[in-house]
N, C-alpha and C positions, 0 to 999 in steps of 0.2 A: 504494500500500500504506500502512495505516495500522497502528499499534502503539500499543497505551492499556495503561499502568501508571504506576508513580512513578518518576522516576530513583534515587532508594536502593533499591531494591528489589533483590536479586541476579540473579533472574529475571530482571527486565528488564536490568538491563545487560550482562547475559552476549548475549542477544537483541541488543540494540543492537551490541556488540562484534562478533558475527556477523556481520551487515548491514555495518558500516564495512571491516571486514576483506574483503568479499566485493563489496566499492562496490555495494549495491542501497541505493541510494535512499529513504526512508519519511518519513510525518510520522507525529512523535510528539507522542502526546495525552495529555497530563501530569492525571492523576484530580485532583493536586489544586489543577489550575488552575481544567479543565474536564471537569466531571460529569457523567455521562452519565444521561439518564433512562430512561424505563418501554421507549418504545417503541426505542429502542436493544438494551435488556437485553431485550426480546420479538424483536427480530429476531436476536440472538444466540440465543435459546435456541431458533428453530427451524431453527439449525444447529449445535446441540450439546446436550449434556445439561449437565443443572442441576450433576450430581453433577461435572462439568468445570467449569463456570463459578464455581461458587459456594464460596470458601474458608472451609473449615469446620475449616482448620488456623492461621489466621494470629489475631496480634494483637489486629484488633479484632474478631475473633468469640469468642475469652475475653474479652476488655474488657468486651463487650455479654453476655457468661454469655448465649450463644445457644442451648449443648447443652443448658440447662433445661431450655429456652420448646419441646423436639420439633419442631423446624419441620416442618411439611409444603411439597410445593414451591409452592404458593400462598404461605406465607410466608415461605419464603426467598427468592421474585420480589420480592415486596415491599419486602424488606430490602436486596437490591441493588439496589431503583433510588429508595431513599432513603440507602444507605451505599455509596458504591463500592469503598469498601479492602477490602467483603467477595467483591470480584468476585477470583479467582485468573488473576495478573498471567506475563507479558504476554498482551494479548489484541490478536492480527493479525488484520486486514480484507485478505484479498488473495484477489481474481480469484472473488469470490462465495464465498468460504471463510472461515472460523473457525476462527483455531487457538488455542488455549490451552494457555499455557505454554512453558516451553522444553527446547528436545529435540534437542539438535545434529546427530544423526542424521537423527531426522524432517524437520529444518531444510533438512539438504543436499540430500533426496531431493526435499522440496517447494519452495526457490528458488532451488538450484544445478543 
């Protein structure tokens, strides 16, 4: 199982908190170590929806004044796989699934 976000993030540490408390095991992949590119963010998005993946609430999508620019989902693909802090964190890789975000409920049901 993989986990990609930032360690400040609250989202992810509450996720991470999860998993330690529950001893499952993961590698986590730090956005701002290592960035993920196109074909990453394409194979997410054909197991999940844009409007999941793509944070159109955080920091640096005001930063970047994105709600201008109307993105359509061609370019908001574009924009998360040239900016990754606008991907909505955490993002799990476990057992051919996609989960985005955190959801302690959703959590228990899918790795306890």
């Amino acid at each position: 199982m993989r986990l990609y976000g930032i360690p400040t993030c609250g989202s992810v540490r509450k996720a991470r908190k999860f998993f330690k408390e529950n001893e499952i095991d993961l590698e986590f992949i730090d956005f701002k170590k290592t960035s993920v590119d196109c074909v990453k963010v394409d194979k997410w998005l054909e197991q999940t929806e844009m409007n999941l993946l793509f944070n159109s609430r955080g920091t640096k999508y005001r930063t970047l004044k994105l709600k201008d620019l109307n993105l359509d989902e061609s370019s908001k693909r574009e924009w998360l796989c040239k900016e990754n802090m606008l991907l909505k964190r955490p993002i799990i890789e476990y057992k051919g699934q996609v989960i985005v975000g955190f959801d302690e409920e959703s959590y228990r049901k899918i790795f306890l």
